[in-house]
C-alpha positions as CSV (number, residue, x, y, z in Angstrom):
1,X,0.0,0.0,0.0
2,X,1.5,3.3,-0.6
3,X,1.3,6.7,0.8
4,X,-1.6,8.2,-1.0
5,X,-3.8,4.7,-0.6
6,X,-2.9,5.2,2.9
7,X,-4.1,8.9,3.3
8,X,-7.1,7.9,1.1
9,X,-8.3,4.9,2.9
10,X,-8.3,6.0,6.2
11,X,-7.7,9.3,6.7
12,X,-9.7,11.3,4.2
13,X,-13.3,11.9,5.1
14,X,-15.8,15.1,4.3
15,X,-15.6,18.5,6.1
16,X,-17.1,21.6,5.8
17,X,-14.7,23.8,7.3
18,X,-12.6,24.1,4.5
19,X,-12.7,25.0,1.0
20,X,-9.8,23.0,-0.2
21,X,-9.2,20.1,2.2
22,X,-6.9,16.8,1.8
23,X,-5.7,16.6,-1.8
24,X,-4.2,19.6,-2.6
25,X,-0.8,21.3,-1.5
26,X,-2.1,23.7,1.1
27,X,-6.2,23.6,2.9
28,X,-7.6,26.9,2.4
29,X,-10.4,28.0,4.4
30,X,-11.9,31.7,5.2
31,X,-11.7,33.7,8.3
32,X,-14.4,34.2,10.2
33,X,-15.5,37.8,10.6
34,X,-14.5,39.2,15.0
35,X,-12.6,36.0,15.8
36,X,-8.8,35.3,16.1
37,X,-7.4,31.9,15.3
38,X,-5.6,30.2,18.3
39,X,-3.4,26.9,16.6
40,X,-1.3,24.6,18.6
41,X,0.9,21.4,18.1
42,X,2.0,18.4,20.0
43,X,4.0,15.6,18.9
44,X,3.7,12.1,20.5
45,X,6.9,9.5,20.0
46,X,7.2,5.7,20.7
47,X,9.1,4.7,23.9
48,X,8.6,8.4,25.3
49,X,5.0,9.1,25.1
50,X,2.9,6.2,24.8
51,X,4.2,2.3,25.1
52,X,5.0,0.0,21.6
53,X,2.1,-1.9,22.6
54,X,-0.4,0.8,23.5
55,X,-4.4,0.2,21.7
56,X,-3.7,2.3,18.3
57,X,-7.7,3.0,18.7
58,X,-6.7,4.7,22.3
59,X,-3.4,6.2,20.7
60,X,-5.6,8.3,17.9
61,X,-7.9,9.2,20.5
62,X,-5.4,10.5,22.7
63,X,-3.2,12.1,20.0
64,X,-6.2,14.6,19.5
65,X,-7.3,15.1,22.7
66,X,-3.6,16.5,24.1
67,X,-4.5,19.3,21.4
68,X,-8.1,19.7,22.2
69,X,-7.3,19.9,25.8
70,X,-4.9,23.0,24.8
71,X,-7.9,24.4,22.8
72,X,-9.5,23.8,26.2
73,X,-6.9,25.9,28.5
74,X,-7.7,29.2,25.5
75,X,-11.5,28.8,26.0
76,X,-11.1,28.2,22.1
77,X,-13.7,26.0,19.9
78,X,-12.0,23.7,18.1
79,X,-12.1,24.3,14.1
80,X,-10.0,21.8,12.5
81,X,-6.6,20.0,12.8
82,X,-3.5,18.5,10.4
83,X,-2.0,15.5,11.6
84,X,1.7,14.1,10.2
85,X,2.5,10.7,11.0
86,X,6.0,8.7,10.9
87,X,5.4,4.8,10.3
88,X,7.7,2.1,10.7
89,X,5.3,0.2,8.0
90,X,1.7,0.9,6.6
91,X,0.1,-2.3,8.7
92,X,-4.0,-1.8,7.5
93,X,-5.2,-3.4,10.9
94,X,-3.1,-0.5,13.4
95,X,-4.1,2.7,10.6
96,X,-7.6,1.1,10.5
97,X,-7.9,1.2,14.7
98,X,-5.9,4.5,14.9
99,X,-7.8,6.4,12.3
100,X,-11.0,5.4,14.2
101,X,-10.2,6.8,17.6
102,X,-9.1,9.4,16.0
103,X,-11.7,10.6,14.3
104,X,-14.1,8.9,17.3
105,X,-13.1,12.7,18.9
106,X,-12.7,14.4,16.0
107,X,-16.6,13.9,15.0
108,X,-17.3,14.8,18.8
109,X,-16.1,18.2,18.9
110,X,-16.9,18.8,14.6
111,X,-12.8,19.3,14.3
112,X,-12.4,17.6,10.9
113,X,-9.0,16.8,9.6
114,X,-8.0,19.1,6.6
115,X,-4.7,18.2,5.7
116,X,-1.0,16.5,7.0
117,X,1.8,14.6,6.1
118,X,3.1,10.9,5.8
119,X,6.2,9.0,6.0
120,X,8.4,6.3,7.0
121,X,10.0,6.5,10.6
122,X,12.2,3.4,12.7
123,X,9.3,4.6,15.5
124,X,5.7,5.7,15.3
125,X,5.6,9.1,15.4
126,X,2.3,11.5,15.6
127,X,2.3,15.3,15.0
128,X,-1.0,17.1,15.1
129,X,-1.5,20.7,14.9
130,X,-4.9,22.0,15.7
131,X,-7.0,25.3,15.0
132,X,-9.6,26.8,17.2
133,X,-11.8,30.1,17.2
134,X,-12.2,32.9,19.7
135,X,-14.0,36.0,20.0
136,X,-11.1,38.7,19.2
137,X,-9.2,39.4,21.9
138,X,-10.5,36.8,24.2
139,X,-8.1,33.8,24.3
140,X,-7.1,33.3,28.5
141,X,-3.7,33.5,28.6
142,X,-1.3,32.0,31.5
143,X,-0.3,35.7,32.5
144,X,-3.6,37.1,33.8
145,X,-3.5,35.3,37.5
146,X,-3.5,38.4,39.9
147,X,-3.0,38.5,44.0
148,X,-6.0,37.0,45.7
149,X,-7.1,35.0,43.0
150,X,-8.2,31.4,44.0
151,X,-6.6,28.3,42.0
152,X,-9.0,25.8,41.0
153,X,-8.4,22.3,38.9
154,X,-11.5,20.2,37.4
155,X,-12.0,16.7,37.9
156,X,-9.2,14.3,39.5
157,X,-5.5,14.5,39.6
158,X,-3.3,12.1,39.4
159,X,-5.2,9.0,37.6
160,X,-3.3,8.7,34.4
161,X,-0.2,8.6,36.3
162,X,-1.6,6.0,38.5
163,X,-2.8,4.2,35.3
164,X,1.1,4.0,34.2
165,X,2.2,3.4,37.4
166,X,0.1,0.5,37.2
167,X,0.8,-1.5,33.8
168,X,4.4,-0.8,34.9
169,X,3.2,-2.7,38.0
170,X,5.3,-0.4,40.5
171,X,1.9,-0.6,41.7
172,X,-1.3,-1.9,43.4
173,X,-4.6,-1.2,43.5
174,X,-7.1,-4.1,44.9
175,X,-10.3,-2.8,43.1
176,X,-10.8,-3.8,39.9
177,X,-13.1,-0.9,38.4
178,X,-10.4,1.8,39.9
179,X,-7.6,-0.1,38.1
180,X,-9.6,0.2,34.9
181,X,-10.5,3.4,35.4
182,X,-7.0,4.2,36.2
183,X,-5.9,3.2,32.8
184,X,-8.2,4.5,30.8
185,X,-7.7,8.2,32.4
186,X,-4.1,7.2,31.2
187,X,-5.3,6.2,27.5
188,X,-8.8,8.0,26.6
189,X,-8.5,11.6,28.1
190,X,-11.1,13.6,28.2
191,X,-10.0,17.2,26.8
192,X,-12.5,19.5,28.8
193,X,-13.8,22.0,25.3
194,X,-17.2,23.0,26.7
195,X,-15.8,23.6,30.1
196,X,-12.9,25.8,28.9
197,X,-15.2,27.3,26.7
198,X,-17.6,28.7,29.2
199,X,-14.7,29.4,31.7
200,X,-13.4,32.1,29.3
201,X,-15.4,34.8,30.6
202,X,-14.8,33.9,34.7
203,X,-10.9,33.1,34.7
204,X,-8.1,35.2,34.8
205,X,-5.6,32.9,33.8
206,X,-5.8,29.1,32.6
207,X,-4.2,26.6,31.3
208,X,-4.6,22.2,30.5
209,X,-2.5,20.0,32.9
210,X,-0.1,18.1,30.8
211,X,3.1,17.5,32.7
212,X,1.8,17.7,36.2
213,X,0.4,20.2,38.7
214,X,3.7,21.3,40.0
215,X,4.9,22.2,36.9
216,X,2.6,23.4,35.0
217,X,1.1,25.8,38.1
218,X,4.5,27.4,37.9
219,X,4.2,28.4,34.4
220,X,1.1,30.3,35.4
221,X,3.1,32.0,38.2
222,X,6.1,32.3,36.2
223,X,3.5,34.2,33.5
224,X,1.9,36.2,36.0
225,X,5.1,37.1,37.9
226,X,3.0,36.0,41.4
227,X,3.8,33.0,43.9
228,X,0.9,30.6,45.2
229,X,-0.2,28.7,48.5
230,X,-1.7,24.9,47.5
231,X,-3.1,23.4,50.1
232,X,-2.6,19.6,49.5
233,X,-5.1,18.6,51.4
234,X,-7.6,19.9,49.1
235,X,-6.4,18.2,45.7
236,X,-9.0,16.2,44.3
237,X,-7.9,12.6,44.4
238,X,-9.8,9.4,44.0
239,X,-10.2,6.3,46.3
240,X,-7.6,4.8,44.3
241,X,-5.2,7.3,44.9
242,X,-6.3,7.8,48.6
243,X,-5.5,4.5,49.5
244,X,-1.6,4.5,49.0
245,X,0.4,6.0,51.3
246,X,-0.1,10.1,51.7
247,X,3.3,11.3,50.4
248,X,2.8,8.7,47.5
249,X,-0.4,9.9,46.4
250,X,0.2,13.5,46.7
251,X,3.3,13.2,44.2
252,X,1.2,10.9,41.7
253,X,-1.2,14.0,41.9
254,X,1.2,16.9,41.7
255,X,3.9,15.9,39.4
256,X,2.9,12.4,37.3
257,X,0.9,14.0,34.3
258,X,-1.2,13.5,31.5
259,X,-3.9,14.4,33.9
260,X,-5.6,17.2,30.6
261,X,-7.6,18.7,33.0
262,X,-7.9,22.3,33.2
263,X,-6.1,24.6,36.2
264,X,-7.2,27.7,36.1
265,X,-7.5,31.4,38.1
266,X,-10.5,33.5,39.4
267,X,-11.1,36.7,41.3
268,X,-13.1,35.0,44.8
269,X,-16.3,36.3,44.2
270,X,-16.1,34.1,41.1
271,X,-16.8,30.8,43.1
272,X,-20.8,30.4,42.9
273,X,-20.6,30.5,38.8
274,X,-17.9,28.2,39.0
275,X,-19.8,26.0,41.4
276,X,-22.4,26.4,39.0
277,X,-20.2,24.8,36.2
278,X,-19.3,21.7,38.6
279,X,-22.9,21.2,38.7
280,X,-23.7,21.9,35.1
281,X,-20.8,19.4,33.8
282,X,-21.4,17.1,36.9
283,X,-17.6,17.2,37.3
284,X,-16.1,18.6,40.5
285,X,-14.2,22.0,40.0
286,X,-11.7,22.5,43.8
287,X,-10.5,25.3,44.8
288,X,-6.8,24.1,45.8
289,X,-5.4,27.0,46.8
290,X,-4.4,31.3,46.1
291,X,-2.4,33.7,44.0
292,X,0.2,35.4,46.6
293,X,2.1,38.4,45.6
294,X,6.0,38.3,45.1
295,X,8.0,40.2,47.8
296,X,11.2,41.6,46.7
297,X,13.5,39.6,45.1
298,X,11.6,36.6,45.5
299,X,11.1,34.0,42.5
300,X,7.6,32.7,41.7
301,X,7.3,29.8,43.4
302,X,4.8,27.2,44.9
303,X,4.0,27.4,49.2
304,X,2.7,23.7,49.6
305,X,0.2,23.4,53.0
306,X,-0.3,20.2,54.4
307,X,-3.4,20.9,56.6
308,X,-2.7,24.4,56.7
309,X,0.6,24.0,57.9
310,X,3.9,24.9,55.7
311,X,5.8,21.7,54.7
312,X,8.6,20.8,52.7
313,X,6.7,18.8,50.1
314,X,8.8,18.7,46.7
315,X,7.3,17.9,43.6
316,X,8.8,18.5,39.9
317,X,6.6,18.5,36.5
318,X,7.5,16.3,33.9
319,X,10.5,17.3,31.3
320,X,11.6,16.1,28.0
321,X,14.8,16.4,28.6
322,X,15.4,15.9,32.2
323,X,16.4,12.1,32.7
């Protein structure tokens, strides 16, 4: 089978959104009259993102979603997306399962593929670069957080690493349906588009956890020039996760990753809407913790309370590069 069977067969499919799609050199596609584009990439890799033997249906589906999820952290609605793929061979059965988680989310949130590349690669390797829409000038950025702000994180934190900590059997968890559950957070994310979407007009600064909450809370701060106090206590966390030992739990939660949900900042007076949403999505939205100012000379940084106590907690995001 060669390349443009392989684009054909399971990649091509009708959209709207464009007026030149797949088959030509470059999509082409219209602006749309008081919105701003917002586009982001991600690229996933064998051996460093997802395991050689991972469901190819759960790796399509979770290819997308990273990218929806930063769609997500803009208050964006997704508009379409390219994908480039590297593949050690063109096997029908894996492009077959692939393609149909892939497009399993892409049909969900009417973001139709419009264009990519293919080629051969020793290791699979997926790039996707999605669009989404804004009203002009309202993208949330990371830089907004301001003093007295409360921090907030939807759902659970700290499943997905769980799940990984799990197939790698470092490891145990007696119930069955939390194990599962476990790995599926890991696989099948779900990228949070309507929540972000209706956050966009309550938070001052947001963005999707990827790489962890200790990490990725920094880059807010780091944004915003402001420090924060996270009361660990309050991290949303379930059974599963409650059950191992507390230091164990709290640095799957904070720094394991691949959690997508969304971390975000709002002004106090804020919190009935946003309890509003938890109800609305039936998803729980906790408030973790608040925006501190910077005294002089400090660095933006993260106060961890345990039970409202300081404590020398240390957790660390993931890094690409940090072995």
């Amino acid at each position: 089978m060669g390349e443009f069977d392989l684009i054909r067969r399971f990649f091509t499919r009708d959209q709207q959104v464009a007026r030149v799609g797949i088959g030509d050199d470059c999509a082409i596609f219209g602006a749309q009259v008081g919105y701003e584009h917002c586009i982001s990439t991600d690229m996933l890799v064998e051996g460093r993102h997802f395991l050689s033997d991972v469901d190819p249906a759960a790796l399509g589906y979770k290819a997308l979603a990273t990218n929806l999820s930063d769609l997500a952290a803009m208050g964006a609605q997704p508009h379409s997306f390219l994908l480039s793929i590297g593949l050690p061979q063109a096997d029908e059965r894996w492009l077959q399962a692939f393609s149909a988680g892939l497009f399993q989310l892409a049909q969900r949130h009417n973001c139709p593929l419009i264009g990519g590349d293919t080629t051969r690669s020793p290791l699979v390797v997926i790039s996707i670069t999605v669009q989404g829409l804004v009203p002009h000038g309202a993208g949330v950025l990371r830089s907004g957080a301001r003093v007295g702000d409360d921090i907030w994180v939807s759902g659970t934190l700290g499943d997905a690493a769980l799940g990984l900590a799990l197939l790698q059997e470092r490891i145990r968890v007696g119930d069955p349906d939390e194990r599962e559950r476990a790995i599926s957070r890991l696989h099948w994310p779900e990228p949070r588009v309507a929540l972000g979407m209706e956050l966009a007009s309550i938070a001052s600064s947001m963005m999707d956890l990827s790489d962890g909450l200790a990490g990725d809370l920094l880059h807010i701060l780091r944004a915003s020039h402001r420090k924060a106090a996270v009361e660990l206590a309050h991290l949303p966390m379930r059974a599963a996760l409650r059950g191992l030992p507390r230091m164990q739990a709290l640095s799957l939660a904070t720094a394991g990753g691949d959690d997508y949900e969304l971390l975000f900042t709002a002004e106090p007076r804020a919190s009935a809407r946003i309890e509003q949403l938890a109800e609305d999505h039936e998803l729980p939205l906790s408030r973790i913790g608040r925006i501190l100012p910077l005294a002089g000379g400090e660095l933006p940084q993260i106060e961890w309370l345990l039970d409202g106590r300081p404590t020398q907690f240390e957790a660390q995001g993931f890094d690409h590069f940090d072995d």
